[in-house]
N, C-alpha and C positions, 0 to 999 in steps of 0.2 A: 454492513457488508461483511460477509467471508470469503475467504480466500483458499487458493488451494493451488497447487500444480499436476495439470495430470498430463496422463504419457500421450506420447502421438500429437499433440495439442500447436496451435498455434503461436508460433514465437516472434510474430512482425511486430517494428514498433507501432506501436497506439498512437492514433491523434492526442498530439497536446492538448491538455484544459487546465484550465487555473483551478485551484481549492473553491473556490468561488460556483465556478460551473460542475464540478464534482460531485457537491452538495445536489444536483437538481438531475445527475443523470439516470438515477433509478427512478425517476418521476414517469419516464416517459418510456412506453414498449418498444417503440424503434430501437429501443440501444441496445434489446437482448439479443448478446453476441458480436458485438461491437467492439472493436477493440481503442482502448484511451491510452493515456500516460499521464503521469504528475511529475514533478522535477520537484525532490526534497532533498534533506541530507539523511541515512542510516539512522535510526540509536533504538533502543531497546531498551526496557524499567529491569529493576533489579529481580524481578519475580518472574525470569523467563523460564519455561516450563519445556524440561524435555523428557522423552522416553516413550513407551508404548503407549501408541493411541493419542497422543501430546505431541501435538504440530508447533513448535515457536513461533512465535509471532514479531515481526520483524514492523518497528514503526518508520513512518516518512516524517520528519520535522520539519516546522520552517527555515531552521539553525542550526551550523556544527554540532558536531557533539554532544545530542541531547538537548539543548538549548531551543528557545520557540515553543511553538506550537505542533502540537499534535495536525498532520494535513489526514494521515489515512493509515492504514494497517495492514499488514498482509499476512497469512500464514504460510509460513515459507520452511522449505527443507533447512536442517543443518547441513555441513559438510564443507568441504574446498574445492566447489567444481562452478559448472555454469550454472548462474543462477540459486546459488544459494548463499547463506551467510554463518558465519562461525565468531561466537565467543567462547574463551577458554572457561573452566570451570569458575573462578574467580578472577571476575573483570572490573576493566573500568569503562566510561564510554569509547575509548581512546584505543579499544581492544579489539573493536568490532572489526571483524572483514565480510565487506562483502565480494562476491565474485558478480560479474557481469558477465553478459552472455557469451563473451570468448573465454571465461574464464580468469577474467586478470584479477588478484585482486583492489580494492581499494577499500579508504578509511570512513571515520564520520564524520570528518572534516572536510570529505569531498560529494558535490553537488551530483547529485545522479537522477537517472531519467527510472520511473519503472512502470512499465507498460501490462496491459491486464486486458480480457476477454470481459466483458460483463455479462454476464450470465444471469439474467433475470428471469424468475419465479413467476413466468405471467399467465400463468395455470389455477393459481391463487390471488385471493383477494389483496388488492394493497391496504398497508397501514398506515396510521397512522404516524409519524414524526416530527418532533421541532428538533430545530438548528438553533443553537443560540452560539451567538457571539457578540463580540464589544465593539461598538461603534464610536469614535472619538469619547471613551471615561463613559458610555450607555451600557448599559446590557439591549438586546435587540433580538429577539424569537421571532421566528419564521414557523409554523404548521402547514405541510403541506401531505399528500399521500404518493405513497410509494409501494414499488415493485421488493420484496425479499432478495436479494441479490449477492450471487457467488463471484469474487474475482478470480480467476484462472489462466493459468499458461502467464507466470508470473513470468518478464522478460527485464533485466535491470543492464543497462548503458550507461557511463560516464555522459553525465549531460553538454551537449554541447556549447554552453555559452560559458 
């Protein structure tokens, strides 16, 4: 999946789905244009890439602070307004802000909701993908086909619980 935020764009929050159900939503055409949500924490690798034509990419974890697993990805503006997120030139995880859709911001330490458009590619053929993850000490691959899919109208909320 890619990501993006464009203007004019839909900002309501996305039905909740677990990392679980996320995996399977590019599978199916009904969801082009649908909008979802995940509830992770912030954090960003040390190779974040900014300037012309270089969108940052802003990850969702299972864990504070970098910590966990990787749930999903966004490419998201810089700056200090709605909806985007700001590290200084030299950081630590602990530096991150994101701003949420009013603007407030918050840390990597706090659990947030972010909601997205799915935007499915279903003009072209789907590909091929495995999922692999660890199931009690297994490794465990799934292959299934899928839709090419943009996320959009990137919306981030302090999660509710």
């Amino acid at each position: 999946m890619t990501s993006c935020n464009s203007s004019g764009g839909n900002y309501e929050k996305g039905k909740l789905v677990s990392p679980d159900e996320l995996s399977t939503l590019e599978a199916d055409k009904a969801n082009k244009g649908v909008r979802f949500s995940i509830v992770g924490y912030p954090a960003v690798n040390g190779d974040i890439a900014t300037g012309a034509n270089k969108t940052p990419v802003l990850r969702v974890n299972t864990e504070p602070n970098g910590a966990g697993t990787m749930i999903i990805s966004f490419a998201l503006d810089m700056g200090k307004g709605r909806n985007k997120f700001y590290v200084p030139e030299e950081f630590t995880m602990k530096d991150i802000q994101v701003f949420d859709n009013e603007g407030k911001s918050h840390s990597s330490d706090e659990k947030m909701q972010f909601s997205f458009t799915l935007n499915l590619q279903t003009d072209q053929e789907r590909i091929h993908r495995t999922d692999i993850k660890i199931v009690d000490g297994r490794l465990q691959s799934n292959e299934k086909l899928v839709y090419l899919a943009r996320l959009e109208d990137i919306r981030i909320d302090k999660a509710s619980n």
